[in-house]
C-alpha positions in Angstrom: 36.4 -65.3 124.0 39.8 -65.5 126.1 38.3 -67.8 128.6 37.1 -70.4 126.0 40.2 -70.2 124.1 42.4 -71.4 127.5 39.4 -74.3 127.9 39.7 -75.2 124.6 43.9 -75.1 124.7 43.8 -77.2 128.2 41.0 -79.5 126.9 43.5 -80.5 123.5 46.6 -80.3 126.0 45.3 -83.2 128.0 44.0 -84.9 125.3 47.7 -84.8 123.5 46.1 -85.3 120.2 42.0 -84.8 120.5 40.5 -87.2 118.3 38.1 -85.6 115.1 34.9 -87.0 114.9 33.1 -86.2 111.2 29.3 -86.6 110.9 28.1 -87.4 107.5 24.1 -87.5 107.5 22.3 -88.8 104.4 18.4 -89.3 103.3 17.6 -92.7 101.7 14.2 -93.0 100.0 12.4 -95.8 101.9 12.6 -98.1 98.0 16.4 -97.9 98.3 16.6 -98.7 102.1 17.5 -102.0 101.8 20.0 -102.3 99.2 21.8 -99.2 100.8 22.1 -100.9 103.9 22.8 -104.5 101.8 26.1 -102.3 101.0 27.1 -100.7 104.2 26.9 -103.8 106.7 28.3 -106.4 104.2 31.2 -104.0 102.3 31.4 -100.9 103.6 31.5 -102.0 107.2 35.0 -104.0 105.8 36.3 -101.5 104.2 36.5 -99.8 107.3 37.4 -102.4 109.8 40.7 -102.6 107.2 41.0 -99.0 107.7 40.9 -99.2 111.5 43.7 -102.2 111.1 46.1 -100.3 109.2 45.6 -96.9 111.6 43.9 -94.8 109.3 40.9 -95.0 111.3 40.0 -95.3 115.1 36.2 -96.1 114.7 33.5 -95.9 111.7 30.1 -96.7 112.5 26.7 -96.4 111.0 23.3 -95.0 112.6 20.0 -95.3 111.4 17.5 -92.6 112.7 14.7 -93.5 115.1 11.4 -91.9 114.2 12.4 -89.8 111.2 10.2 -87.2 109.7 9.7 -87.3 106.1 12.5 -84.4 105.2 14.9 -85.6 107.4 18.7 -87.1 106.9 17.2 -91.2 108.3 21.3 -92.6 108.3 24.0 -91.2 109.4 27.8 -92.2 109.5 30.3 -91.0 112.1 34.2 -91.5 111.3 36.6 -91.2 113.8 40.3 -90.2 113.5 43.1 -89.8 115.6 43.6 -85.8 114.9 43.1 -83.8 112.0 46.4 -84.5 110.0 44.5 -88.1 109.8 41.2 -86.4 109.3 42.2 -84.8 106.1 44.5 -86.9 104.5 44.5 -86.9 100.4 43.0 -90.4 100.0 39.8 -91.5 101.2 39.9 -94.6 103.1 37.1 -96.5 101.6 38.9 -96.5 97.6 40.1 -99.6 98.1 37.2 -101.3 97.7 38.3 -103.7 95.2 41.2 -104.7 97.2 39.4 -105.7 100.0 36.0 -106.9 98.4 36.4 -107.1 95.1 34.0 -104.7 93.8 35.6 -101.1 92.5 34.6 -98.2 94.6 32.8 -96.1 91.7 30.6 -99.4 91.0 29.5 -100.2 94.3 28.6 -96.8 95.4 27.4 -95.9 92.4 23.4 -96.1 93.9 24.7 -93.6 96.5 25.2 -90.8 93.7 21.2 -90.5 93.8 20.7 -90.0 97.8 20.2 -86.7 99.3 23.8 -85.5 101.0 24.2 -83.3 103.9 27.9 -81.4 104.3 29.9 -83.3 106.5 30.3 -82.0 110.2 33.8 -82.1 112.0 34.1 -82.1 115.7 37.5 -82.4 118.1 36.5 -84.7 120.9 37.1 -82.5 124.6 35.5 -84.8 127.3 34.3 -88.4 127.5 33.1 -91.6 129.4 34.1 -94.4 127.9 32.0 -97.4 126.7 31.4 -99.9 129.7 29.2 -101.9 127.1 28.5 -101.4 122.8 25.5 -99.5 122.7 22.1 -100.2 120.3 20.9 -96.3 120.5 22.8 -93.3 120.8 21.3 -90.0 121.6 22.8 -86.6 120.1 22.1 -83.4 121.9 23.4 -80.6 119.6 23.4 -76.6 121.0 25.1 -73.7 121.0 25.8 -72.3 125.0 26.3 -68.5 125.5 28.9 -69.1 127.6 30.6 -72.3 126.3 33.3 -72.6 128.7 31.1 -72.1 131.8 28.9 -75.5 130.5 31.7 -77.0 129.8 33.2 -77.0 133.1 30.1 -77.4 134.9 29.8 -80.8 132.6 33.2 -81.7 133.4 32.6 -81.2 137.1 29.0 -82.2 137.8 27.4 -84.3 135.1 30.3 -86.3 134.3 30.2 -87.6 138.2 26.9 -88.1 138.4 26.4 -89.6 135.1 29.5 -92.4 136.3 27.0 -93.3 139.2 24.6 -94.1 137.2 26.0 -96.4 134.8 25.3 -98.9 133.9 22.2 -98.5 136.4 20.2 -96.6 133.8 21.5 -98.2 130.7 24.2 -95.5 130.0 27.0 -97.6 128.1 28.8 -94.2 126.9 28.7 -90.3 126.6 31.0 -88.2 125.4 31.1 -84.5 124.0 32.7 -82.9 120.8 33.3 -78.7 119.8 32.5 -78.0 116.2 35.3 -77.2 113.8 33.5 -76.7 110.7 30.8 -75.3 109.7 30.7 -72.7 111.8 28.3 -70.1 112.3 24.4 -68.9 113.9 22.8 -71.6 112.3 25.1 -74.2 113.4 25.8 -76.2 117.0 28.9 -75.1 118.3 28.3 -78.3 120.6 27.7 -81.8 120.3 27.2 -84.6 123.5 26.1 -88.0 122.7 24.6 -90.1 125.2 24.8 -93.6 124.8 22.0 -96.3 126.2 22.2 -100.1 126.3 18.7 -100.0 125.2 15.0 -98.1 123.2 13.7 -98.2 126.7 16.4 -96.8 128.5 16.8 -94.1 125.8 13.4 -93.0 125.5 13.8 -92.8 129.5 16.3 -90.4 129.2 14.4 -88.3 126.7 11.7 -88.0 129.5 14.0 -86.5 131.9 14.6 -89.9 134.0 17.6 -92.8 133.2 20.5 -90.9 133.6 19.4 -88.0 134.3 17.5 -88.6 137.0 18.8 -87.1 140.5 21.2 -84.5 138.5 21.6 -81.5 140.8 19.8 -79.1 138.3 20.1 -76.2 140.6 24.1 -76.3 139.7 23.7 -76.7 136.0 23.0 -73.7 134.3 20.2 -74.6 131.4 21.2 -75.9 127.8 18.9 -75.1 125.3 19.3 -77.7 122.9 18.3 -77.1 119.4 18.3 -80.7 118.0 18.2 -84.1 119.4 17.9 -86.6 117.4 18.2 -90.4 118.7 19.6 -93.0 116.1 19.8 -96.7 116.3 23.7 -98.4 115.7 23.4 -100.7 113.1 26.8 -101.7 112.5 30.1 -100.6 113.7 33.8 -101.8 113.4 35.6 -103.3 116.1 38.9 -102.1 117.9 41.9 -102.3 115.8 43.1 -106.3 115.4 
């Protein structure tokens, strides 16, 4: 426990302020589908570029799920802030809806009060590669290491370089890895690395062990048992702040 907390404090040290990344997934039934995303790319998606404009915000985007099963969350959003005093202010960014589009907030999300919520999942952002190119399918690899400071610094020292080299060779556009604030607990990740891709193909690559990951000196990289890995499509996304 000593040895993650000095990670964890030198990790937010160089970061100055770590950015707080909150997952919100969601199940829409297929009928509604269409008018949910109707919303999302055409006001939503405004909402929070506005948001990202006035510094509110650093990034919102949206993700559809790729190959669902018929229980699970099929959208998810991911809202980015600059550090948790941002990430918990009073007001919700998106209630000025009728400022910025015209519509109130309570009318045009009042189809979202009959989807099927998930809690929403807050993680400080500890290592990244940044984007060389805006991906079209991001893959999230969620687990829970024994020793979390050990994969951490074997990530920071071995993948990280080797996954560099291979961009954008194998389609990797981004990757990036978060520790879980809340919830906490056995059932719950206490890690979260995203691997972006530039592509399906080159995603599904990496799901079979090749893309990026081909070549990584295994042998130095202790094993992660990941419990969940779901890979989502971007549908729409704001753009840096104008």
């Amino acid at each position: 426990m000593k040895q993650l907390i000095i990670v964890c404090v030198l990790v937010i040290s160089n970061a100055l302020y770590a950015q707080i990344a909150v997952f919100q997934p969601v199940k829409v039934p297929a009928g509604q589908a269409a008018q949910f995303e109707e919303i999302e790319l055409n006001y939503s998606k405004k909402i929070a570029q506005n948001a990202v404009n006035d510094g509110k915000l650093q990034f919102w985007v949206l993700f559809k799920a790729f190959n669902p099963g018929p229980d699970d969350y099929n959208y998810m959003w991911i809202s980015v802030y600059q550090d948790l005093k941002a990430a918990t202010a009073g007001t919700p960014w998106w209630n000025n809806a009728e400022d910025l589009v015209g519509i109130p907030s309570n009318i045009l999300y009042s189809g979202h009060s009959t989807l099927t919520w998930d809690r929403s999942y807050y993680y400080e952002m500890a290592l990244e590669i940044p984007e060389i190119a805006p991906p079209t399918y991001v893959l999230f690899n969620f687990a829970s290491p024994e020793n979390l400071s050990a994969s951490m610094e074997q990530i920071k020292t071995i993948a990280i370089p080797h996954f560099k080299k291979k961009m954008p060779s194998a389609g990797l556009v981004g990757w990036g890895m978060g520790l879980k604030i809340t919830p906490k607990g056995d059932d719950y990740a206490s890690m979260m690395v995203y691997d972006s891709y530039n592509s399906l193909e080159a995603a599904m690559e990496h799901l079979a062990g090749r893309a990026a990951l081909e070549g990584l000196p295994a042998g130095k990289v202790d094993p992660i048992k990941w419990s969940m890995r779901p890979l989502m499509q971007v549908l729409s996304r704001t753009e840096p702040k104008q």
